[in-house]
C-alpha positions as CSV (number, residue, x, y, z in Angstrom):
1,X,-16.8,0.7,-44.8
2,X,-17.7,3.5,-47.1
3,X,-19.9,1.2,-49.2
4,X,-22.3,0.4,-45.8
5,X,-25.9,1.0,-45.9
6,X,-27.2,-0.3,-42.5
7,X,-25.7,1.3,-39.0
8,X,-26.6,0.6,-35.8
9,X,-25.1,3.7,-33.3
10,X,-24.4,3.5,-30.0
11,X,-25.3,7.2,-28.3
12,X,-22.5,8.2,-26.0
13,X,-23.0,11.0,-23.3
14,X,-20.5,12.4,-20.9
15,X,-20.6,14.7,-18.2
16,X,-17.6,15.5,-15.9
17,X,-18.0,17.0,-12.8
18,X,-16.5,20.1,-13.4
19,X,-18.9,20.2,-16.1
20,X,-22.0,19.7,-13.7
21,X,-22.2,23.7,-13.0
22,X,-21.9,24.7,-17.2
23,X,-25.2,25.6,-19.0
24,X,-27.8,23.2,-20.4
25,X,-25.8,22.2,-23.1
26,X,-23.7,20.4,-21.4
27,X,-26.2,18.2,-19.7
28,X,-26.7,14.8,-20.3
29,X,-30.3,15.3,-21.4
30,X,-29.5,18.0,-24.0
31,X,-26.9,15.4,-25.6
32,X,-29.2,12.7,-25.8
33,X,-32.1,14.7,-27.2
34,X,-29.5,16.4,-29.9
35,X,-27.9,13.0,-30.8
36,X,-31.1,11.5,-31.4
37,X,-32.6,13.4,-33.1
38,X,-29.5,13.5,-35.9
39,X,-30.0,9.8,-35.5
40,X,-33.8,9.9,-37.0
41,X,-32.6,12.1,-39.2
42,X,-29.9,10.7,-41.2
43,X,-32.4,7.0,-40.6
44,X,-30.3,5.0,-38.5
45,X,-31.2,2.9,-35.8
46,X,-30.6,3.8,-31.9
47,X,-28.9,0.2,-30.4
48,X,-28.4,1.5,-27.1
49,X,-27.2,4.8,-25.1
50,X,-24.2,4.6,-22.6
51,X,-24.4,7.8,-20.4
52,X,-21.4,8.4,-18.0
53,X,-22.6,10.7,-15.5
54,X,-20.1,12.7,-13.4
55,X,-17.0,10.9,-14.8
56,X,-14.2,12.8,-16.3
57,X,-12.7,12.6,-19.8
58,X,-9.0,12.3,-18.6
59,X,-9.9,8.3,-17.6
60,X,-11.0,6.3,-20.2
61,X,-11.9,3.9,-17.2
62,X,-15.8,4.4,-17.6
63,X,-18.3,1.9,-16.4
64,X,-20.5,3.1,-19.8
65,X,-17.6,3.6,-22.1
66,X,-16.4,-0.2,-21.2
67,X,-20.0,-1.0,-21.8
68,X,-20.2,0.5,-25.0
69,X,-16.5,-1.1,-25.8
70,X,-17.7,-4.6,-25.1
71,X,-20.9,-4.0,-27.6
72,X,-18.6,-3.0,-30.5
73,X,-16.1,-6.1,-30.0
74,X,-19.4,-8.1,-29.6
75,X,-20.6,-6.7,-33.2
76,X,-23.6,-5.4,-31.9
77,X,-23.2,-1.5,-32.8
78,X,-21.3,0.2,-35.6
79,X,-21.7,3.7,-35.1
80,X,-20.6,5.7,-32.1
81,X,-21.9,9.5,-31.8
82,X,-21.1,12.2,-29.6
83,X,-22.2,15.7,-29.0
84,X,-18.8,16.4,-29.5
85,X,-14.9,15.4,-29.0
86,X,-14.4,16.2,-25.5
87,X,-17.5,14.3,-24.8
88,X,-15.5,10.8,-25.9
89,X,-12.6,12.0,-24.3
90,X,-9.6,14.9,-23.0
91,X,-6.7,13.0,-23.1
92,X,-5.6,13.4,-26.7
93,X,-3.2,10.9,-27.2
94,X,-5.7,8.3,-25.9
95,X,-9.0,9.6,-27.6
96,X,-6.5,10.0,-30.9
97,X,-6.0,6.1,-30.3
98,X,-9.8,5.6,-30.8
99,X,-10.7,7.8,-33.4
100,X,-7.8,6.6,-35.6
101,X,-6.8,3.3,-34.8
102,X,-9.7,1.5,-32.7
103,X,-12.8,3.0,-34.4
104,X,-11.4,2.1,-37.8
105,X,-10.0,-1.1,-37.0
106,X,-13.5,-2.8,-35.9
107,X,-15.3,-1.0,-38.9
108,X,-17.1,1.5,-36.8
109,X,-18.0,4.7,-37.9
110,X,-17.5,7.9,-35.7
111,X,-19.4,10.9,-35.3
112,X,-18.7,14.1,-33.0
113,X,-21.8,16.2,-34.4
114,X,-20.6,19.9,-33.5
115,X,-17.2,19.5,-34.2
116,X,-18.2,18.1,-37.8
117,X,-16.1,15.0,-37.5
118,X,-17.5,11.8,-39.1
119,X,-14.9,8.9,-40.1
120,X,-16.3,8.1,-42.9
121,X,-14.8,10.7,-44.8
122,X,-11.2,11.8,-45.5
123,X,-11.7,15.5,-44.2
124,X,-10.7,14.8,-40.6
125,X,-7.6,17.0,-40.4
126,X,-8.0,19.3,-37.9
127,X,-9.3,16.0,-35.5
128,X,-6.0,15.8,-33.9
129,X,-6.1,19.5,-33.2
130,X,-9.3,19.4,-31.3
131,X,-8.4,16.7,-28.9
132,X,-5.4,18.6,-28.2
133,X,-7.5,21.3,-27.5
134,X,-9.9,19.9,-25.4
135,X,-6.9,18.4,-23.4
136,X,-5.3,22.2,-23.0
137,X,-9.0,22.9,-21.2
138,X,-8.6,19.7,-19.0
139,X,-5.4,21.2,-18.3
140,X,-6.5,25.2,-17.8
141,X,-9.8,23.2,-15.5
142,X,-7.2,21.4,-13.1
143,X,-5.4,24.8,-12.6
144,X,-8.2,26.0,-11.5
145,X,-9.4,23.2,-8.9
146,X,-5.9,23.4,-7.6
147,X,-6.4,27.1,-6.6
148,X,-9.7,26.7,-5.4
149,X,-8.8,24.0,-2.7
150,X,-5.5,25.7,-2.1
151,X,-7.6,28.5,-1.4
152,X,-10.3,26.0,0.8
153,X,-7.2,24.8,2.5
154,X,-6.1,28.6,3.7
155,X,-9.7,28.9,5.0
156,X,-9.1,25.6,6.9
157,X,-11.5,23.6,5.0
158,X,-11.2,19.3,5.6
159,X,-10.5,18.6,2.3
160,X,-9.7,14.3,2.4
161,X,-11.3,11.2,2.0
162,X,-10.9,10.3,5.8
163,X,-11.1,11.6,8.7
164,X,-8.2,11.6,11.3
165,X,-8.4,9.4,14.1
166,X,-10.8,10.8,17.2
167,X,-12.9,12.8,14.1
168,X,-15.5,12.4,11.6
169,X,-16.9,13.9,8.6
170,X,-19.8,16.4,9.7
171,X,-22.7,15.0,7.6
172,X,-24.1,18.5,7.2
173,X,-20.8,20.1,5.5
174,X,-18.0,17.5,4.3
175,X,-15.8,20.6,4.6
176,X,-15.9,20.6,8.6
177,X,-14.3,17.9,10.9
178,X,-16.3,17.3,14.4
179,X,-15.5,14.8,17.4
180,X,-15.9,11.4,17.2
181,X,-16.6,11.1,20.8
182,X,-15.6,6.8,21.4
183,X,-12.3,7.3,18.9
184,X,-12.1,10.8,21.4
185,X,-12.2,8.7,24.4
186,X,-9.1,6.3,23.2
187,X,-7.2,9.2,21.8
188,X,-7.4,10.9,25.6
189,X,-7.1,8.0,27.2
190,X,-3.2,7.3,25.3
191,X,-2.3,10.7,26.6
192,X,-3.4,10.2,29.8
193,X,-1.5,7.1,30.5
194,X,1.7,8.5,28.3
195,X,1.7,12.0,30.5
196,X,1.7,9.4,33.8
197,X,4.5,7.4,32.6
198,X,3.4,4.4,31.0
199,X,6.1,3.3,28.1
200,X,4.5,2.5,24.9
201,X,4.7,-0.9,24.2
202,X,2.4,-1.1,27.9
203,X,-0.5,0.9,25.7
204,X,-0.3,-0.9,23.5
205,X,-1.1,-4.0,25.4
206,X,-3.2,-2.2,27.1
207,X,-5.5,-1.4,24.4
208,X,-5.3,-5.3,23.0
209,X,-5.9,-6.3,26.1
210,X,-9.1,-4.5,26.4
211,X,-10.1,-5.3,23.2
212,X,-10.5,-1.6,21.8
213,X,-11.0,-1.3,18.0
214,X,-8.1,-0.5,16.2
215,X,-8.5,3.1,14.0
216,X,-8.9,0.9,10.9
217,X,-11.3,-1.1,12.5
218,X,-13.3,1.6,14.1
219,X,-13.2,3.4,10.1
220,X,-14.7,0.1,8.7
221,X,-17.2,0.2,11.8
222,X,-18.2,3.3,10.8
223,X,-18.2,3.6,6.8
224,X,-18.0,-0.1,6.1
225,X,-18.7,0.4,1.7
226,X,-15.4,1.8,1.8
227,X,-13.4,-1.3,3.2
228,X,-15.3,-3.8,1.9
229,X,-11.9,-5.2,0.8
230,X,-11.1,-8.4,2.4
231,X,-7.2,-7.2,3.1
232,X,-9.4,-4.6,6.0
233,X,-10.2,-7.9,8.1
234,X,-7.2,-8.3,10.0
235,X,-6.3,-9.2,13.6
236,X,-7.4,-6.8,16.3
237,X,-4.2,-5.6,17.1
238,X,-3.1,-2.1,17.4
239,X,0.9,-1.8,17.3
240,X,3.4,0.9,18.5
241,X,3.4,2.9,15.4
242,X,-0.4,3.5,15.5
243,X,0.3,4.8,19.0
244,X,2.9,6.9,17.9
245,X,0.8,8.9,15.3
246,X,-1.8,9.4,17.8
247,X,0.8,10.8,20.2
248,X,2.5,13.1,17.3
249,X,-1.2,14.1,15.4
250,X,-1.4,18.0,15.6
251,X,-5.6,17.5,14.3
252,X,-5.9,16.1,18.2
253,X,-5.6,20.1,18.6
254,X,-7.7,21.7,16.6
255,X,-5.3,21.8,13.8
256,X,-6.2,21.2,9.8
257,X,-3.3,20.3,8.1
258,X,-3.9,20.1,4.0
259,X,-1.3,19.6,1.3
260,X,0.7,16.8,2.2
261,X,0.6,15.0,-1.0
262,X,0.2,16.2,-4.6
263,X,-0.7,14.1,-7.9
264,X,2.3,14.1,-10.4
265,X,0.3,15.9,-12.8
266,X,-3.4,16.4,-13.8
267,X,-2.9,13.0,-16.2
268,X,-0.9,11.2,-13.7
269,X,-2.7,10.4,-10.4
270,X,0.3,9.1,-8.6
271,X,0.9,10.9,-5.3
272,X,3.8,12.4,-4.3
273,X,4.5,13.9,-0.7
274,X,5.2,17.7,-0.9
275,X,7.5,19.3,2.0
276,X,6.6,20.0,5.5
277,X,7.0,23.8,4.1
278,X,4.5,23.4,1.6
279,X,1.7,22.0,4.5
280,X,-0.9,24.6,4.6
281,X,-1.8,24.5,8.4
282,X,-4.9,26.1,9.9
283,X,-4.9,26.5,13.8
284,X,-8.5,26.1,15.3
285,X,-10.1,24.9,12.4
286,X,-12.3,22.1,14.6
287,X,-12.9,21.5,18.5
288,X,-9.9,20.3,20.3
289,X,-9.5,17.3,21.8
290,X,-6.5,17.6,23.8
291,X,-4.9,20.3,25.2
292,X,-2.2,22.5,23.8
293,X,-0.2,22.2,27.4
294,X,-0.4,18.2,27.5
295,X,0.3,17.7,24.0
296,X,3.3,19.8,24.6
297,X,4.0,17.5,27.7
298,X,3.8,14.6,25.4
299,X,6.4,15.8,22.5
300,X,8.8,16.8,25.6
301,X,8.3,13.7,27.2
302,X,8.8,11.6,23.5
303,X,12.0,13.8,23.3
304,X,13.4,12.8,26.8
305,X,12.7,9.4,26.5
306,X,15.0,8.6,23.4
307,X,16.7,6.1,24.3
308,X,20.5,6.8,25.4
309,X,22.4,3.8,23.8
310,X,20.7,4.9,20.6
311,X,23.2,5.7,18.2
312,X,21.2,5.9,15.1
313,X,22.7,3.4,13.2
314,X,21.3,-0.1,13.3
315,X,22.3,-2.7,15.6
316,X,25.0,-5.6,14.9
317,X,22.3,-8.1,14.0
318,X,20.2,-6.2,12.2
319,X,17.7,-7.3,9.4
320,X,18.4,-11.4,10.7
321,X,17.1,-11.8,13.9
322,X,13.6,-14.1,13.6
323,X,11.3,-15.4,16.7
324,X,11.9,-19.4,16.4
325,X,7.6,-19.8,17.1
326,X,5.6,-16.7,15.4
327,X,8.6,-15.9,12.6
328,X,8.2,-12.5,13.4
329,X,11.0,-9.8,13.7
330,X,12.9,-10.0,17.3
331,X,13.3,-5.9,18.2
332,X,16.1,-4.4,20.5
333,X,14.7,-3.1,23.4
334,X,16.9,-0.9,25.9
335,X,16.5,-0.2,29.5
336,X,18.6,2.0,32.0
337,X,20.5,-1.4,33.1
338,X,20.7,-3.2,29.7
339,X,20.1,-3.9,26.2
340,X,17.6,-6.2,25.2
341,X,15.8,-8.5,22.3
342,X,12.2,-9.5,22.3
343,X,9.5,-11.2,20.1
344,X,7.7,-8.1,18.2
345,X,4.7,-10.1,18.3
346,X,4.7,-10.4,22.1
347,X,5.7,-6.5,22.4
348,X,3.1,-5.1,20.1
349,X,-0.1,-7.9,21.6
350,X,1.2,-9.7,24.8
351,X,1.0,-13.6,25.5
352,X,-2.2,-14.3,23.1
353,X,-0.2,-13.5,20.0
354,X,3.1,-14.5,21.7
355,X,5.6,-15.4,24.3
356,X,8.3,-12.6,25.1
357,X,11.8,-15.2,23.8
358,X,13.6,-12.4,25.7
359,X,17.3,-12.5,25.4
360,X,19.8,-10.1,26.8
361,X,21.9,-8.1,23.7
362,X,25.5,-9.0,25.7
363,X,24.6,-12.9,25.8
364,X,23.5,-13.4,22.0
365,X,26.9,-11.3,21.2
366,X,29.1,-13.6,23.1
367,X,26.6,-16.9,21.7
368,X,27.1,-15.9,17.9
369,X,30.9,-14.6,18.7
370,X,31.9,-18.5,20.3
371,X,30.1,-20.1,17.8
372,X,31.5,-18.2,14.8
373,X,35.2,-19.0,16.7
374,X,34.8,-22.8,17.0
375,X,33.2,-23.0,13.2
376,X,36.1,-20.9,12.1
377,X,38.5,-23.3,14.4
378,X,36.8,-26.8,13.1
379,X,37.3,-25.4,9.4
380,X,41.1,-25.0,9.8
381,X,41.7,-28.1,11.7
382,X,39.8,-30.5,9.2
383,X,38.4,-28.7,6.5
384,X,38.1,-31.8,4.5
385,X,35.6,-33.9,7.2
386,X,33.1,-30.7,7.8
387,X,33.0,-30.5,3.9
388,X,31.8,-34.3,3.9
389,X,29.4,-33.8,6.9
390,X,28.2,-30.3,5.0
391,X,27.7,-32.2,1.3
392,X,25.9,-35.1,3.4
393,X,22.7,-36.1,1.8
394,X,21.0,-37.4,5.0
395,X,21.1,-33.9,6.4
396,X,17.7,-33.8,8.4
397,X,18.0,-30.1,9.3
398,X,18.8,-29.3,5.7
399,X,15.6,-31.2,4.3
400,X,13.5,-29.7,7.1
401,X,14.7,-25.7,5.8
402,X,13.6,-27.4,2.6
403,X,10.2,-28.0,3.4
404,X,9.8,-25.0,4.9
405,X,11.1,-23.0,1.7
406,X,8.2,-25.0,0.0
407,X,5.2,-24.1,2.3
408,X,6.1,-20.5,2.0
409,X,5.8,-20.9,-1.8
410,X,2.6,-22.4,-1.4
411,X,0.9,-20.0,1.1
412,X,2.4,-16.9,-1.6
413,X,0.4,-18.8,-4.2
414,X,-2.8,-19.1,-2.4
415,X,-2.2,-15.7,-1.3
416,X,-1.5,-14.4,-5.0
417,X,-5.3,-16.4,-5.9
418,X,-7.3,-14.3,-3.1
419,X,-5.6,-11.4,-4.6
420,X,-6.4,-12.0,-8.2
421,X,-9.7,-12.8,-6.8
422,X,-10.1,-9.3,-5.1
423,X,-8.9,-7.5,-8.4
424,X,-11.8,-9.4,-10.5
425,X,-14.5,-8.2,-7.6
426,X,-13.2,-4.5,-7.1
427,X,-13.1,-4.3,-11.1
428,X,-17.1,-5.5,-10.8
429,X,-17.5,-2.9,-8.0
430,X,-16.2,-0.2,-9.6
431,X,-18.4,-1.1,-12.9
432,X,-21.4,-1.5,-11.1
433,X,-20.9,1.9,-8.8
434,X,-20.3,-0.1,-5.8
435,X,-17.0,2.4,-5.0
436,X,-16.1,4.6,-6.7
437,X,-13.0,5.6,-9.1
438,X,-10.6,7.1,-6.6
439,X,-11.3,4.4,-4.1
440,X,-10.7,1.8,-6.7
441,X,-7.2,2.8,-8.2
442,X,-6.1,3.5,-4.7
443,X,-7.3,-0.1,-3.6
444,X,-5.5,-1.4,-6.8
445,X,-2.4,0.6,-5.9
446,X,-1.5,-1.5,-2.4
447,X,-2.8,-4.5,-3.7
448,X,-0.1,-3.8,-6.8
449,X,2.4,-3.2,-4.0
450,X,1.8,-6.3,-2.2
451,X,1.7,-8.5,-5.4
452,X,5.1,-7.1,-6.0
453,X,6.3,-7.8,-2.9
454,X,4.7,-11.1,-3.2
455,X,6.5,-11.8,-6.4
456,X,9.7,-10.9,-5.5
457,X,9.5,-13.1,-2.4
458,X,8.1,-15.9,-4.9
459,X,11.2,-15.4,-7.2
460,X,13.9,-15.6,-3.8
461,X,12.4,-18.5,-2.3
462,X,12.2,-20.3,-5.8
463,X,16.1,-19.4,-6.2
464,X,16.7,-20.9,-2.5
465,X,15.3,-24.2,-3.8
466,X,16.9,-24.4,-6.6
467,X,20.3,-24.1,-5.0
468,X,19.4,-25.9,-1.8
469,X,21.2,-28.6,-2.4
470,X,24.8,-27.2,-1.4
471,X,27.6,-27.9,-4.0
472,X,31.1,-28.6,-2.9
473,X,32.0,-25.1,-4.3
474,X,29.8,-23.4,-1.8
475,X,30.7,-25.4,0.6
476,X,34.5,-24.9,0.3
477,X,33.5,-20.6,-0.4
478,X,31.9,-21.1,3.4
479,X,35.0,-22.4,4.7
480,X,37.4,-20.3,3.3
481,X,35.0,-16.9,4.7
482,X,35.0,-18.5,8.5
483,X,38.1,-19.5,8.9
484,X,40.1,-16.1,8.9
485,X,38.1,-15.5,11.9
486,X,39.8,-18.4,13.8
487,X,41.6,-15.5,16.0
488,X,39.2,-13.0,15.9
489,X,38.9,-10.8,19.3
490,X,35.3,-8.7,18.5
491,X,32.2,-9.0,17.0
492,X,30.7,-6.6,14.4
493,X,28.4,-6.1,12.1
494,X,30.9,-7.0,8.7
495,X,31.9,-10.4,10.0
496,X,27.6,-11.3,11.1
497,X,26.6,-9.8,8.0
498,X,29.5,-11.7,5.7
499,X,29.0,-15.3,7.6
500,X,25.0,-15.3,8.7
501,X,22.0,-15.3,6.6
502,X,19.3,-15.6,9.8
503,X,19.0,-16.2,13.5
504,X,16.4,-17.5,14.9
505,X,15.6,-17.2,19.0
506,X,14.0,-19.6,20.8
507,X,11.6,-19.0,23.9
508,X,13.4,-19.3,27.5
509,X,13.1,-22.4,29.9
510,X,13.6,-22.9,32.9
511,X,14.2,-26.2,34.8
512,X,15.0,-25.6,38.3
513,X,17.9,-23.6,39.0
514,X,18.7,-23.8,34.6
515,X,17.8,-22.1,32.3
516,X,17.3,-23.3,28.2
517,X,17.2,-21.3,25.4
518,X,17.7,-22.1,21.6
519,X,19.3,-20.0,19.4
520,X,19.4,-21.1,15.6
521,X,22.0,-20.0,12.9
522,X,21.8,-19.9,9.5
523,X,25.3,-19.6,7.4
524,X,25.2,-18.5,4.4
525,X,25.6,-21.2,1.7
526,X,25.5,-23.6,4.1
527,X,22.9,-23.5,6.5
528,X,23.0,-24.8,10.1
529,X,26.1,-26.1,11.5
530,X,25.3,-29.4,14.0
């Protein structure tokens, strides 16, 4: 490299935005003009400038840096200058990376002009040193921006992204929070039919009934650049737990609440969620929206209502219970008179996104208790002709949990395609300055979550199919389990747990003076039982 005659430089420029209020030096145009004019005179050719504006140099996630990265794997620049280190970079172990491994490694020559550094010699020493430097004044800068919006956050300054739920952003100072008068209306109108009595699974259906925007979908009404992601375009269907924070939100009051959540570090942009004794709260910050004396009522009131058979610790059939027609989670329900379970799907939306498969708690106890006793009974009488009927290859109902293993797999695939799909278009958005960098890793983020979640699913069901076919070892495991409970006298949650891998509840008919219902167990190992 040393012997090279002909460069062509790529001019890099960087301003952060903590830099913005620093002298002229520090501006963009002051960089170019200075780099340029060392350029002319040392004689080597300008290819192209690549000017991040307002991005800082802890992320090496730069629309213009990537830009500039792409050009030197292409070949088409040699050269890379800079006003100085901290303009390629603060994070010293990653602006280290380029200087001494990346830079050299594609045969490009670097250049920080005040900090006298310039790769093609072998006096680079103290290079390390600098970027350590300039990643201590990163450091000493985020000290100070924490203490400045702890210190906004005293004063009862809105310091997030978005608004709470029955606000907006005032457009003349993004510091302030003022009504959102339609979200307003909603937000009173819960309260109003909570303080009158009205439970609330009836508000919610309520609310789907009428067809009132969910707060996600009133948000992307409102400020629709920043859901453009195609995971926003849901169902309009609002569901308890959306009630529920609207119920328990102390902003409805006037209140600014600020430091929930803190970033690991001033590298590390993971969030954390501090203590409710580290919450700065400001009383009276923004207009009211309800009054102190009915949101009072309404904690009261939450408190009174807890249910009375509620224990706190989960119910027998917990984590297995499955609606037989939307294969959503069937929730206990509890009244004065009785204990109940019903299709989530119904509870949250009513009859257009389900029906209720209602079932009373005592009746699917004594259901799963008789059929676990005559299993358990069949076992010990003739173990050997349930294990033929089990190991059976014409078993209809195990083929048809086969298919249905399989379709999952193939709706997760399709599902992991849009996703990969979404990540390819955010990536071109953030580029571009479509959205910008915070919205973009915190997209990323739950999409990362659900692709996890998607994976691990992926990697279960794959495991199911590969072991569908039941061996006479898992067969005879099955038996052996069920058939100590031959004389069993009570449920409980062991012996469900142990025996049952899902239950699934069919939707209530009635034909004259009967009434139908299917319920559908799934043993462990085995499957269904005819």
């Amino acid at each position: 490299m040393k012997g090279q005659q002909s460069y062509k430089a790529g001019i890099y420029c960087r301003i952060s935005r903590d830099d913005e209020t620093k002298s002229e030096s520090a501006s963009i145009s002051t960089q170019k003009a200075m780099i340029t004019k060392y350029a002319h005179e040392n004689g080597w050719e300008i290819f192209d400038y690549y000017v991040d504006d307002g991005v800082s140099g802890l992320t090496f996630q730069r629309p213009e840096f990537i830009r500039m990265i792409n050009d030197i794997d292409r070949k088409r620049i040699n050269m890379v200058i800079t006003k100085d280190l901290s303009r390629l970079g603060r994070d010293y172990i990653l602006t280290g990376h380029y200087v001494e491994v990346y830079f050299p490694s594609k045969d490009v020559r670097y250049i920080a002009i005040n900090d006298v550094i310039d790769t093609i010699h072998d006096n680079n020493d103290m290079t390390p040193f600098k970027a350590v430097i300039n990643e201590m004044y990163a450091k000493d800068i985020s000290k100070k921006v924490r203490s400045a919006l702890k210190i906004k956050a005293q004063m009862g300054y809105f310091l997030g992204t978005y608004a709470p739920y029955g606000y907006r952003i005032d457009p003349e100072n993004c510091h302030k929070l003022i009504v959102d008068e339609e979200a307003a209306a909603v937000v009173r109108r819960v309260f109003s039919m909570y303080l009158q009595g009205a439970a609330i699974g009836g508000i919610v259906r309520a609310l789907n009934d009428d067809g009132v925007d969910t707060p996600m979908q009133h948000a992307r009404k409102l400020k629709p650049e920043m859901f453009k992601a195609e995971k926003w375009y849901g169902d309009k269907l609002w569901l308890r737990c959306s009630v529920k924070n609207i119920l328990k939100n102390t902003a409805c009051l006037g209140n600014m609440v600020n430091c929930r959540q803190r970033t690991r570090s001033f590298k590390c942009k993971e969030l954390i969620r501090n203590d409710e004794s580290d919450w700065i709260i400001v009383e009276g910050a923004h207009e009211a929206i309800i009054s102190k004396e009915d949101f009072d009522e309404a904690q009261r009131m939450t408190e009174t209502r807890r249910k009375p058979m509620a224990t706190g610790a989960p119910h027998i059939f917990s984590g297995l219970l499955r609606c037989e027609d939307c294969n959503k989670v069937i929730v206990l329900n509890r009244n004065v008179k009785q204990a109940y379970f019903c299709c989530s799907s119904y509870k949250q939306g009513g009859r257009k996104y389900c029906s209720s498969h209602n079932i009373r708690f005592d009746v699917l106890i004594n259901y799963i208790f008789e059929d676990i006793k005559y299993n358990a009974s069949l076992a010990k009488v003739n173990k050997a002709a349930i294990l033929s009927k089990l190991l059976s290859e014409n078993n209809s109902v195990r083929k048809s949990r086969l298919n249905k293993l399989k379709n999952e797999v193939k709706r997760i695939s399709v599902r992991e395609n849009e996703i990969s799909k979404v990540y390819k278009q955010l990536y071109e958005d953030k580029v571009n300055g479509v959205i910008k960098e915070n919205h973009f890793f915190s997209f990323r983020k739950q999409y990362d979550i659900e692709t996890e979640t998607l994976k691990s699913r992926k990697i279960e069901l794959q495991d199911a199919l590969a072991n569908a076919e039941i061996s006479e070892k898992e067969a005879s495991r099955f038996m052996t389990m069920i058939e100590k409970y031959t004389d069993i006298h009570e449920l409980d949650s062991a012996i469900v747990h142990e025996l049952i891998d899902r239950i699934y509840i069919g939707e209530r008919v009635v034909e004259g003076k009967n009434v139908k219902q299917e319920i559908r167990i799934v043993y462990k190992f085995i499957g269904e039982m005819a």
